[in-house]
N, C-alpha and C positions, 0 to 999 in steps of 0.2 A: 341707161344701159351701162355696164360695166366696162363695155369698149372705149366708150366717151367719158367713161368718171373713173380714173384707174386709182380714188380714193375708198372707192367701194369696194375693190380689191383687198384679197386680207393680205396681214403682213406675210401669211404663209406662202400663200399664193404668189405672190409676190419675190419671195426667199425661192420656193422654184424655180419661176420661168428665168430669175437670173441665173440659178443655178445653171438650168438647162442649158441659158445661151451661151454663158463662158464655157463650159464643156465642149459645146460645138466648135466655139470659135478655136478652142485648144486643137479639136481632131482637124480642120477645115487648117490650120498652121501645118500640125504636124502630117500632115496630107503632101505638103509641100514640099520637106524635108528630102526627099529623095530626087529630084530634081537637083536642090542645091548642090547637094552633093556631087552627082554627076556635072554638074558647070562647072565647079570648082575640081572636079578630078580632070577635067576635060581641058584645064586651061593651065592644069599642070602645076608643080613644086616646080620644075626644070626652068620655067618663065620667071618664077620668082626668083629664084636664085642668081638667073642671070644680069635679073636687071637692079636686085637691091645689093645683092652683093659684090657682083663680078663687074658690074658699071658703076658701083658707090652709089647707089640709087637710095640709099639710104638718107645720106645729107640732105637731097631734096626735099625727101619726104618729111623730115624734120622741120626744113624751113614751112614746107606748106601747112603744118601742123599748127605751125606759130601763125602764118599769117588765117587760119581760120580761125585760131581761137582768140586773136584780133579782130576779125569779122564779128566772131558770136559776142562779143564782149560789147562792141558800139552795139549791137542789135537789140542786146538787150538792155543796156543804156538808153536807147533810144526809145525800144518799148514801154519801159518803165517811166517815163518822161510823157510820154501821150498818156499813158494810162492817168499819169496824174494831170495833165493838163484835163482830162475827160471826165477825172474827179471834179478837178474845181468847177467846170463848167455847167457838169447835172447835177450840184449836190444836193439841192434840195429841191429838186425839181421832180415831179415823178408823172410821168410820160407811157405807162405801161396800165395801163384796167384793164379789170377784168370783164369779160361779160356779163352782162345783165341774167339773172334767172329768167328760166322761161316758165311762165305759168302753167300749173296746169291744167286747164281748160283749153288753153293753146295746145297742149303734147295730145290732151285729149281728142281734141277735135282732126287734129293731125292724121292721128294711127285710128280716128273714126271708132271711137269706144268709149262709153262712158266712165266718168272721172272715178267713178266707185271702184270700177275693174282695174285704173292706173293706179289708184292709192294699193288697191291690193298688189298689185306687179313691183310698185317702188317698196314695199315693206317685205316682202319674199324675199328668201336668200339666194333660191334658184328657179328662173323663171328660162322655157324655152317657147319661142314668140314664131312663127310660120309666117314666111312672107312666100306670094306668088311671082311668078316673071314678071309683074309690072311693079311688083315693089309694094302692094299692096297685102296688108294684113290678114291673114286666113283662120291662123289659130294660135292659141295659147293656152300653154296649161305651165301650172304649179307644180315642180319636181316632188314636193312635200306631200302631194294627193294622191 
């Protein structure tokens, strides 16, 4: 099934459904957008003013700028440190297989059809399969027929 084998997917297909989903995710942001605005209008120019300019709230904010890009700097000192302690550790060690194929006489016996009818379903480019409420197989045909 293509659900489970997203290399049977074409490259088109594929070029798509990303398309589709960055899209989405663009409208699903700018969905957003008007809300921010409102908090930001809500909390006022008059707030900022008073406390970066009119209390020198500025210098603070400078120092805090410094001490976080002291923070980010060990952090990522530190990251890049594990990462290579985590190299030396697995480097030739390979800890990840794959699954086994399933045979099939096993998918056969499975979806209760003979192996003749799954070689034709796995060589189809478009195959739509009926399942009933208990999850059992009803019918299938060949989009090509």
């Amino acid at each position: 099934m293509i659900i489970e084998n997203a290399q049977l997917q074409s490259k088109t297909l594929k070029s798509v459904w990303l398309s589709v989903t960055l899209f989405l995710w663009f409208i699903y942001v700018y969905l957003w957008l008007p809300l921010i605005s409102l908090v930001a209008w809500w909390l006022g120019y008059k707030t900022f003013v008073y406390h970066m300019i009119d209390l020198n709230g500025i210098l603070g904010f400078k120092h805090l700028l410094l001490n976080y890009l002291l923070f980010i700097v060990m952090l990522c000192g530190f990251l890049i440190a594990w990462a290579n302690l985590e190299q030396l550790r697995f480097k030739n060690k390979t800890r990840r297989r794959g699954a086994e194929p399933i045979k099939s006489n096993v998918i056969a016996s499975y979806f209760n059809i003979d192996e003749a009818t799954l070689t034709h379903m796995q060589t189809e480019k478009n195959v739509t399969v009926d399942f009933n409420q208990h999850g059992e197989m009803t019918g299938l045909r060949s989009l090509g027929q």
